[in-house]
FIPA-976293 format. One record per residue (C-alpha): residue number from 0; residue in three letters; x, y, z. Coordinates in steps of 0.5 Angstrom, whole numbers. Layout:
BEGIN
<gudo><resi>NUM</resi><resn>ALA</resn><px>X</px><py>Y</py><pz>Z</pz></gudo>
...
//
This chain:
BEGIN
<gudo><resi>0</resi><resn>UNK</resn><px>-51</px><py>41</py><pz>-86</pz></gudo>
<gudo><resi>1</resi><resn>UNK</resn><px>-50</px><py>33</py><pz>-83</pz></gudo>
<gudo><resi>2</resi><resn>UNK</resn><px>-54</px><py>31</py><pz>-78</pz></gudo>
<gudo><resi>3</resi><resn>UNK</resn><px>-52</px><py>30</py><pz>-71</pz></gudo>
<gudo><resi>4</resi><resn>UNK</resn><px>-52</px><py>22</py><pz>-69</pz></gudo>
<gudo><resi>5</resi><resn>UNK</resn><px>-56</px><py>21</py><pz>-63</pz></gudo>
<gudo><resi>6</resi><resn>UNK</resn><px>-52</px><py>18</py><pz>-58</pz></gudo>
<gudo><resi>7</resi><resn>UNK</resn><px>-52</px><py>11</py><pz>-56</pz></gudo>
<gudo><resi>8</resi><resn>UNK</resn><px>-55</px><py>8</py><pz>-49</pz></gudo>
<gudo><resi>9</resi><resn>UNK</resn><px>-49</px><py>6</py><pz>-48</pz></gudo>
<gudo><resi>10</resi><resn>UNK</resn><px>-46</px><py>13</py><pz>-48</pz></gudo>
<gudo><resi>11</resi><resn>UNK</resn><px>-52</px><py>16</py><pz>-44</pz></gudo>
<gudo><resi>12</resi><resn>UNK</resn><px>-50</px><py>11</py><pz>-39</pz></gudo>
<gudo><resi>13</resi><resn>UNK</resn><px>-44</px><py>12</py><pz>-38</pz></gudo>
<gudo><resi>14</resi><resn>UNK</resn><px>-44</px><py>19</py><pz>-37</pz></gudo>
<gudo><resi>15</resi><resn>UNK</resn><px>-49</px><py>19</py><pz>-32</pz></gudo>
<gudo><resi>16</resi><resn>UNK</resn><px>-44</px><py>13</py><pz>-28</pz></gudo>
<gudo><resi>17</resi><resn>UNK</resn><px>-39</px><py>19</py><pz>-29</pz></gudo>
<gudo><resi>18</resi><resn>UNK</resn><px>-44</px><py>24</py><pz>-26</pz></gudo>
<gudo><resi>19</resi><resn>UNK</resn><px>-47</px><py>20</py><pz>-20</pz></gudo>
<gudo><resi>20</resi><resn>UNK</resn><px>-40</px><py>18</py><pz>-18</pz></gudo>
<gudo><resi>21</resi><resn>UNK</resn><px>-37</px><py>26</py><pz>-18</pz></gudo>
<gudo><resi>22</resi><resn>UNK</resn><px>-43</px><py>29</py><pz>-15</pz></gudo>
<gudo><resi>23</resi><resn>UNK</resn><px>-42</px><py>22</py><pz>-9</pz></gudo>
<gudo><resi>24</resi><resn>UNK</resn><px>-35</px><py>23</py><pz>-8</pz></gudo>
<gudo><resi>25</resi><resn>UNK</resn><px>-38</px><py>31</py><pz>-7</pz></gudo>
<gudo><resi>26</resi><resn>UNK</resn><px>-42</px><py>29</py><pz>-3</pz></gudo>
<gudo><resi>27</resi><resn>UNK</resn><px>-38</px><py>24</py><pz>1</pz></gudo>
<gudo><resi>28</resi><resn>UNK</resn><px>-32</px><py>30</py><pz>2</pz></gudo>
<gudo><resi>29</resi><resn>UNK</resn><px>-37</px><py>35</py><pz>4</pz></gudo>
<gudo><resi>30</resi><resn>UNK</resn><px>-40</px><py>30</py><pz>10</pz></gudo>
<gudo><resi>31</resi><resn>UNK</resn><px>-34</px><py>28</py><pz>13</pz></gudo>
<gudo><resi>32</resi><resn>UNK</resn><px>-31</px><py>36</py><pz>13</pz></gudo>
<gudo><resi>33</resi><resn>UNK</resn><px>-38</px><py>39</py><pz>16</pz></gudo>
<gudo><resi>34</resi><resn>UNK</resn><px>-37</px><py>32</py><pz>21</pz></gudo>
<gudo><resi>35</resi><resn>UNK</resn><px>-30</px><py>34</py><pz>23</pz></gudo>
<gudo><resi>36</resi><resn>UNK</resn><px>-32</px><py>42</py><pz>24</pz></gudo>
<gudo><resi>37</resi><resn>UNK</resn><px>-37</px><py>39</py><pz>29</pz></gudo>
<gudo><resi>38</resi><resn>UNK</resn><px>-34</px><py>34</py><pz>32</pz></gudo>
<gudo><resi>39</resi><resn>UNK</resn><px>-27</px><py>37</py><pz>32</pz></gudo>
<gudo><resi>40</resi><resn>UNK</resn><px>-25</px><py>30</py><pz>34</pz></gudo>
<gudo><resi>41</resi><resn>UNK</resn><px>-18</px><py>29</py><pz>37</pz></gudo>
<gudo><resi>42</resi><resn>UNK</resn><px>-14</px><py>23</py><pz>37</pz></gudo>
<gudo><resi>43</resi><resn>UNK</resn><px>-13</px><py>21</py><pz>46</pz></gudo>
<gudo><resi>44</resi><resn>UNK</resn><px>-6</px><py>23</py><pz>50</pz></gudo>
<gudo><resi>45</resi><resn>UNK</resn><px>-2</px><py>18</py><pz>53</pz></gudo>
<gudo><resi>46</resi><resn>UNK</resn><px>3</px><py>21</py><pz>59</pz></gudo>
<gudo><resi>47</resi><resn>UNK</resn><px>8</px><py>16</py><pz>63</pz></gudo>
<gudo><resi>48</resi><resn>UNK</resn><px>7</px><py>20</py><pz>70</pz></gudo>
<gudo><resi>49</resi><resn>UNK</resn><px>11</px><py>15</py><pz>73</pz></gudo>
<gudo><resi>50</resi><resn>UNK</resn><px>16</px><py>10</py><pz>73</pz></gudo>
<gudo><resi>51</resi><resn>UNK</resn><px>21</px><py>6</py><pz>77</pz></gudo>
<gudo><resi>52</resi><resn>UNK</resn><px>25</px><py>0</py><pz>76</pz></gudo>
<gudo><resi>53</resi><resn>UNK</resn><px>26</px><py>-4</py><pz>84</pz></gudo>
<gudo><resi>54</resi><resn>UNK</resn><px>30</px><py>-10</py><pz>81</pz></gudo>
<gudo><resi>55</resi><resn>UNK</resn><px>34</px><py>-9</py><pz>74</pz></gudo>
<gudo><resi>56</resi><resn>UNK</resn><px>40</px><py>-14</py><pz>74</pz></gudo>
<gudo><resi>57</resi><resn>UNK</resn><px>43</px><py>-18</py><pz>69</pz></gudo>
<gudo><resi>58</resi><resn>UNK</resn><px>47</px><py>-24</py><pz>70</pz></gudo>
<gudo><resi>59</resi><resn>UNK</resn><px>52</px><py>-28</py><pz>67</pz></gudo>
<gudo><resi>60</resi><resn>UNK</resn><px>48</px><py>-34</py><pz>63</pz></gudo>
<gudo><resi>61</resi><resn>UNK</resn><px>44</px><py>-27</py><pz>59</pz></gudo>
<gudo><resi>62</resi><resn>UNK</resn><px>38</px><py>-27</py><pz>64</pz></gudo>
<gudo><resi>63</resi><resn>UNK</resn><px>35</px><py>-20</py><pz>66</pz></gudo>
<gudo><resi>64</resi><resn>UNK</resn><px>31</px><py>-20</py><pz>72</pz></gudo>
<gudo><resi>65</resi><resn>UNK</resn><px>27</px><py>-15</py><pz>73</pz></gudo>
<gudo><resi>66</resi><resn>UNK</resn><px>21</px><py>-11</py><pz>76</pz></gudo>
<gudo><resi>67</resi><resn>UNK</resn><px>19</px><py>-5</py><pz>73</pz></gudo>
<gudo><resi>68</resi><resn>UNK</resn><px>12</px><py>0</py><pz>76</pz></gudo>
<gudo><resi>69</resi><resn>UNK</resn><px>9</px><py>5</py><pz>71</pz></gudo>
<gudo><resi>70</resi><resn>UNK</resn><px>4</px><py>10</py><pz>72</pz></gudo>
<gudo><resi>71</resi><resn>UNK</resn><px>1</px><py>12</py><pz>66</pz></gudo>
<gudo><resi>72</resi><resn>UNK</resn><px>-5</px><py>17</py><pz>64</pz></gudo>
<gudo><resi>73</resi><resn>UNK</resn><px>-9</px><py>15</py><pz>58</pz></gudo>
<gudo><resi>74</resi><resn>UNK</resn><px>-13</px><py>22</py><pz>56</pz></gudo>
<gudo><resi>75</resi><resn>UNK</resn><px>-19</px><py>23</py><pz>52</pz></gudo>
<gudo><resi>76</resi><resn>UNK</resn><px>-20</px><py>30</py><pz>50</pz></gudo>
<gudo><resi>77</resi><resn>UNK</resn><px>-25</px><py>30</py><pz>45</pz></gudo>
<gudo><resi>78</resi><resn>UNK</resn><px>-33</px><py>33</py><pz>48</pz></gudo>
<gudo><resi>79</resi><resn>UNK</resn><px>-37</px><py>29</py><pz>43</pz></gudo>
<gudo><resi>80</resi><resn>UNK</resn><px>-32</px><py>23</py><pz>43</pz></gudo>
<gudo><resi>81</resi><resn>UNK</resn><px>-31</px><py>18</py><pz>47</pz></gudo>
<gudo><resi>82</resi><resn>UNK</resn><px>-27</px><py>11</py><pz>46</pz></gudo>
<gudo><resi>83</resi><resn>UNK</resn><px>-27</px><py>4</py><pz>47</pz></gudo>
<gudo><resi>84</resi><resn>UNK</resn><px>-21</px><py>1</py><pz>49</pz></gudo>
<gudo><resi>85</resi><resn>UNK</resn><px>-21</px><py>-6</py><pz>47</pz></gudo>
<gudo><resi>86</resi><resn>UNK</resn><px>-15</px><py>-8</py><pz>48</pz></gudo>
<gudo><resi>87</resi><resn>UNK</resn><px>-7</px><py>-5</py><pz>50</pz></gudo>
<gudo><resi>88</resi><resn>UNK</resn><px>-2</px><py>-10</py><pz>49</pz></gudo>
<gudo><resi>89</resi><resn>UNK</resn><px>5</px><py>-8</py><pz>52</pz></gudo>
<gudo><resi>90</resi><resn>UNK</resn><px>12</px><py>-9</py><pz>50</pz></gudo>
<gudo><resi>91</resi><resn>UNK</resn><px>18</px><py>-7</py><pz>55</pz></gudo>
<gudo><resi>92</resi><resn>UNK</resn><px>25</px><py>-7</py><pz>51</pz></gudo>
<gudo><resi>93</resi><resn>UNK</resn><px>32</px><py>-5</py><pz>54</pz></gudo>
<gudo><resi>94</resi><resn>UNK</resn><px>37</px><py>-3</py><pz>48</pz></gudo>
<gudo><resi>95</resi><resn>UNK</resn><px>33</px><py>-6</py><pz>42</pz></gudo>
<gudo><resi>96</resi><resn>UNK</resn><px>31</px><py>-12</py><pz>46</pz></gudo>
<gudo><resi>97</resi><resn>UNK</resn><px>24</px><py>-14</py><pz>48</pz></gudo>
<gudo><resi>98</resi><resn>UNK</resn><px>25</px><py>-17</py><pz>55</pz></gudo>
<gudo><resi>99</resi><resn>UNK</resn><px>17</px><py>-18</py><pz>58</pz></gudo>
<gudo><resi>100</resi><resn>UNK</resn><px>11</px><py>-17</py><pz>54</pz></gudo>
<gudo><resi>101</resi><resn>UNK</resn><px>4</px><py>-16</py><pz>58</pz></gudo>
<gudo><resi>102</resi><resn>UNK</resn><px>-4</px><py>-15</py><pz>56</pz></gudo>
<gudo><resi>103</resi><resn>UNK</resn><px>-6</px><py>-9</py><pz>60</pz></gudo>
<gudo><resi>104</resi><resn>UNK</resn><px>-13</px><py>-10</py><pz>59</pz></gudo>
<gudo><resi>105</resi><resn>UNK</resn><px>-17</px><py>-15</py><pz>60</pz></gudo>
<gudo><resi>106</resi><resn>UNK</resn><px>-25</px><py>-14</py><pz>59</pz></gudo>
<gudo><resi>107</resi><resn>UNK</resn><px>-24</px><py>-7</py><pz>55</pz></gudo>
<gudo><resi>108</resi><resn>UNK</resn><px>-26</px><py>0</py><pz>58</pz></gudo>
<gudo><resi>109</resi><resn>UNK</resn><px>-29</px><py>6</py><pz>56</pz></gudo>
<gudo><resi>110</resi><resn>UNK</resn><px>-26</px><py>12</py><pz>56</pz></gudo>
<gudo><resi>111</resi><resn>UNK</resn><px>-32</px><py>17</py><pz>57</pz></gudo>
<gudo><resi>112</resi><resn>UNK</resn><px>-32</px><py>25</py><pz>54</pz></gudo>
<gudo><resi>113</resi><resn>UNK</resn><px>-26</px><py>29</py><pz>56</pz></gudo>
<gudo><resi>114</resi><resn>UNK</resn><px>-23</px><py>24</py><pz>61</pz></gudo>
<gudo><resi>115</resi><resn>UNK</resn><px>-17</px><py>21</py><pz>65</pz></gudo>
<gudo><resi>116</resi><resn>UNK</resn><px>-16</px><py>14</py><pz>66</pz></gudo>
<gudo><resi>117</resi><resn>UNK</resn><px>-11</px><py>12</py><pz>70</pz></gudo>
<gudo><resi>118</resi><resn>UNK</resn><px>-7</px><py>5</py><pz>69</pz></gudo>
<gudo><resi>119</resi><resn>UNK</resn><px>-1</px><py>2</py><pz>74</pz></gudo>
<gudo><resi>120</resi><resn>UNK</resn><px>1</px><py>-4</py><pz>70</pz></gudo>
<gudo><resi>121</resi><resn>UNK</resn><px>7</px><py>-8</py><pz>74</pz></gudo>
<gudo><resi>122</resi><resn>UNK</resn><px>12</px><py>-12</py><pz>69</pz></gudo>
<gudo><resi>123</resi><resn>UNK</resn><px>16</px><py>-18</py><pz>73</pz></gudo>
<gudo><resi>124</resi><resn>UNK</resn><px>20</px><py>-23</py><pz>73</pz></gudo>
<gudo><resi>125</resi><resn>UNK</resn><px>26</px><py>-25</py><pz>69</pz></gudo>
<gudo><resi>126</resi><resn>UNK</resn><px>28</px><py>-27</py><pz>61</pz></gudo>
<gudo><resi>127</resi><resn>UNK</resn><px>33</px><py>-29</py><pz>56</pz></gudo>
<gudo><resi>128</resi><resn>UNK</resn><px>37</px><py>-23</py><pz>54</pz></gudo>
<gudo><resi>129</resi><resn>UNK</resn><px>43</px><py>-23</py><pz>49</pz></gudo>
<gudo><resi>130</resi><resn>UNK</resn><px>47</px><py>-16</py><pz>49</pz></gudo>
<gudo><resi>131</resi><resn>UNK</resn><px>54</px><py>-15</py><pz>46</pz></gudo>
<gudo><resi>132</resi><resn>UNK</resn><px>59</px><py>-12</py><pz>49</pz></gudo>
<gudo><resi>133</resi><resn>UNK</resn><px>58</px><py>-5</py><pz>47</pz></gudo>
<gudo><resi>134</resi><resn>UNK</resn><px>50</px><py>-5</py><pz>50</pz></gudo>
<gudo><resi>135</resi><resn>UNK</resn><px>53</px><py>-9</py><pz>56</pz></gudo>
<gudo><resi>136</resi><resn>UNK</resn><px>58</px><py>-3</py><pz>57</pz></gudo>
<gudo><resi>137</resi><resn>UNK</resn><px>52</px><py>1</py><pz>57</pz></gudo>
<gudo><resi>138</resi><resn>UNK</resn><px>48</px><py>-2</py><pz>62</pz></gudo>
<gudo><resi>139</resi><resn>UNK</resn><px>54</px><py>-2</py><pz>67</pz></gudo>
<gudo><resi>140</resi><resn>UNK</resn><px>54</px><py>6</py><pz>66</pz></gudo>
<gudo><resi>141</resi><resn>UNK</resn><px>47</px><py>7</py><pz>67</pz></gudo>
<gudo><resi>142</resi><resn>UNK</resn><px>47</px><py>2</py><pz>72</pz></gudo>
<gudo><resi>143</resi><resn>UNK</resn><px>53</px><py>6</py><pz>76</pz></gudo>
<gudo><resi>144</resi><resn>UNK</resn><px>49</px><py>13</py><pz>74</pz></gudo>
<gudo><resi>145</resi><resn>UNK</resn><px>42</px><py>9</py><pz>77</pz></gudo>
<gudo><resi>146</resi><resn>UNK</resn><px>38</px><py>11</py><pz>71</pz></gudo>
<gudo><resi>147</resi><resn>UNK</resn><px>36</px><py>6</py><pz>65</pz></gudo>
<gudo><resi>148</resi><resn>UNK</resn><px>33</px><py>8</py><pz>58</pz></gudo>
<gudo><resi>149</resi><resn>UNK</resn><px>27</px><py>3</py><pz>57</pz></gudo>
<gudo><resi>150</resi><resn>UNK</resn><px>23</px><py>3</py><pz>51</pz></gudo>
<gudo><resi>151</resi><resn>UNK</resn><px>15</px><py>2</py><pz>51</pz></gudo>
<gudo><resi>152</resi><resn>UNK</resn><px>11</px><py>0</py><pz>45</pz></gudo>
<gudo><resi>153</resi><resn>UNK</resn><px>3</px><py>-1</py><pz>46</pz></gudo>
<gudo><resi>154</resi><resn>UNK</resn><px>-2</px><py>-5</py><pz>41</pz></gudo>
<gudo><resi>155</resi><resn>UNK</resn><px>-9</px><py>-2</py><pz>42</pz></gudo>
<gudo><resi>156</resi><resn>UNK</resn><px>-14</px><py>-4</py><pz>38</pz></gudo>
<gudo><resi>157</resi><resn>UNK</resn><px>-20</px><py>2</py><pz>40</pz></gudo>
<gudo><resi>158</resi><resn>UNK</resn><px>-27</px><py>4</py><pz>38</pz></gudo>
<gudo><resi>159</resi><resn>UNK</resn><px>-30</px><py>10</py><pz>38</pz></gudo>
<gudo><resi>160</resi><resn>UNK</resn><px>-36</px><py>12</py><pz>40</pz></gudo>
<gudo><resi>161</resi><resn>UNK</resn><px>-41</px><py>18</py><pz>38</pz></gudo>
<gudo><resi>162</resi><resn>UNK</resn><px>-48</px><py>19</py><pz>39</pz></gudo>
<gudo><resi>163</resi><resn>UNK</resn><px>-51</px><py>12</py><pz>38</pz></gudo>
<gudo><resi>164</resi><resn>UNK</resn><px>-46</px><py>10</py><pz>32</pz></gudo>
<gudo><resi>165</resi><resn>UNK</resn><px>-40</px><py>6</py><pz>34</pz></gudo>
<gudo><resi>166</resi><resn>UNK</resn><px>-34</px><py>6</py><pz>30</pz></gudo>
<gudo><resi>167</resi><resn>UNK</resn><px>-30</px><py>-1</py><pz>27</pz></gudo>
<gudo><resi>168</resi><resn>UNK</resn><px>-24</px><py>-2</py><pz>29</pz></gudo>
<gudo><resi>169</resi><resn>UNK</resn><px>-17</px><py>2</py><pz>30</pz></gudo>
<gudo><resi>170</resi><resn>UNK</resn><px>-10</px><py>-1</py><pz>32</pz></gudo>
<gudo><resi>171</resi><resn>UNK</resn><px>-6</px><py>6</py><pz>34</pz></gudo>
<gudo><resi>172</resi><resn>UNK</resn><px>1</px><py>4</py><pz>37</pz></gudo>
<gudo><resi>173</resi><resn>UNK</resn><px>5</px><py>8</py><pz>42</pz></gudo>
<gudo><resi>174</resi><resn>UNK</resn><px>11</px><py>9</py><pz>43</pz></gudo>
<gudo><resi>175</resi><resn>UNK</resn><px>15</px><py>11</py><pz>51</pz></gudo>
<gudo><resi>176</resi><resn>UNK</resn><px>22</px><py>13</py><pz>51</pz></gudo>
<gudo><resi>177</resi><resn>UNK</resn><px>23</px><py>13</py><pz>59</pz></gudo>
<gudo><resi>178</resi><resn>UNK</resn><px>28</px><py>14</py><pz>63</pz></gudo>
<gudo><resi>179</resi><resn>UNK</resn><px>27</px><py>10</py><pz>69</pz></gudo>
<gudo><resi>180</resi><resn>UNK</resn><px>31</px><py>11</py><pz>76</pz></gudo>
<gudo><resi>181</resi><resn>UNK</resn><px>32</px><py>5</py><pz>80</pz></gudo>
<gudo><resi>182</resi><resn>UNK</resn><px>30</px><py>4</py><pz>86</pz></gudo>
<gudo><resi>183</resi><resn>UNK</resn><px>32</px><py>1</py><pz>93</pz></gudo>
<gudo><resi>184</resi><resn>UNK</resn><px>29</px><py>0</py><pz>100</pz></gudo>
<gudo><resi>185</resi><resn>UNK</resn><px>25</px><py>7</py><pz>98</pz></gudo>
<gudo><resi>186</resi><resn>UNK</resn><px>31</px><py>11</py><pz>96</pz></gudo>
<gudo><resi>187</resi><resn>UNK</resn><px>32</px><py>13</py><pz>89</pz></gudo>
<gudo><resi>188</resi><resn>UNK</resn><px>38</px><py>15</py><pz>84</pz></gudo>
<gudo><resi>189</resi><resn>UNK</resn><px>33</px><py>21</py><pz>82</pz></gudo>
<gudo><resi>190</resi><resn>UNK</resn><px>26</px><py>23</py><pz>81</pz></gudo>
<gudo><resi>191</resi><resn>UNK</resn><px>23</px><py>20</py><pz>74</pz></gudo>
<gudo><resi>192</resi><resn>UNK</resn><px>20</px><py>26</py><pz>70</pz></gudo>
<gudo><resi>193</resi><resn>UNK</resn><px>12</px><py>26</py><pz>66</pz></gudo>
<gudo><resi>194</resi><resn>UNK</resn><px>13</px><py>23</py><pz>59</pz></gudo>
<gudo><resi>195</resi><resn>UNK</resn><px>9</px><py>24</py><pz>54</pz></gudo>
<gudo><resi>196</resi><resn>UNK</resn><px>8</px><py>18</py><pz>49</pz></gudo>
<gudo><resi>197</resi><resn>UNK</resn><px>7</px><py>18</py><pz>41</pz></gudo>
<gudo><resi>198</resi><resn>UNK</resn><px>1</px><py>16</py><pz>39</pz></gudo>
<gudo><resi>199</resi><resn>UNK</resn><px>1</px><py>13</py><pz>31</pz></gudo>
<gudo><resi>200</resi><resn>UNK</resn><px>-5</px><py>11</py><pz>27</pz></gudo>
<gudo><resi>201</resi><resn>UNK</resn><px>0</px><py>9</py><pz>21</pz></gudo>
//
């Protein structure tokens, strides 16, 4: 019988590569799925819970002047998770055109374990909108029914906290499709409903 040849260095060495790296990725997986069942983590709710337009007119030279109020609730649901907000970067839009852009934060905030924070943003002032004449028809509608869809996009860049260990950095986006009444001299043309927002991290 032929003599086995004893296998080179090389050989050994890349079998036991190929072995550490599947017992570490073994390894890996099965410390983030025993992480998950402990911490069960969940990702934080946003709510507009009110909103109201109290000047929204568009003028003959493209100009929209506007003052629009939210009241929104940023829910941290986790019991062993709390968040970092480090930054909130707003945009308004009406029909597909941005009209103001706004940073909610300006320090940053922690969203302690199981908790609602509460922010009251304003948006006001006047800005160049080009609509054609199929969304200038529109805004007469909703202008006549006293109600307007506005559009709210968030940037976030968050951080989460759990025990002693900080996270790097996220940038969740969320989205809010409102339904905004119009207000004047404390007289609405209806009452906002509580909107849920999207919430994506991809």
């Amino acid at each position: 019988m032929a003599e086995k040849k004893p296998r080179s260095v090389v050989g050994c060495l890349v079998s036991f590569l190929v072995k550490f790296l599947i017992a570490l990725v073994v390894i890996v997986g099965v410390a983030i799925f025993l992480t998950w069942l402990i911490l069960r983590p969940t990702t934080f709710k946003v709510h507009v819970n009110d909103a109201s337009l109290t000047k929204f007119n568009f003028t003959t030279t493209n100009t929209l002047q506007y003052k629009l109020s939210l009241n929104m609730a940023l829910r941290n649901p986790n019991k062993k998770i709390a968040i970092y907000f480090d930054k909130i970067h707003a945009r308004a839009y009406y029909d597909g055109q941005r009209f103001d852009t706004e940073s909610l934060t300006k320090w940053g905030f922690k969203s302690e374990r199981k908790s609602t924070t509460i922010l009251k943003p304003v948006f006001e002032g006047q800005n160049l909108v080009v609509l054609g004449a199929d969304q200038l028809s529109e805004f007469y509608k909703e202008k006549s029914a006293g109600v307007y869809g506005i559009e709210m996009k968030f940037n976030l860049r968050i951080r989460f906290r759990i025990g002693d260990l900080i996270t790097g950095g996220f940038k969740p986006k969320v989205k809010c499709d409102l339904e905004v009444p119009f207000s004047s001299n404390g007289k609405s043309a209806g009452r906002f409903e509580t909107t849920k927002c999207d919430v994506n991290f991809f």
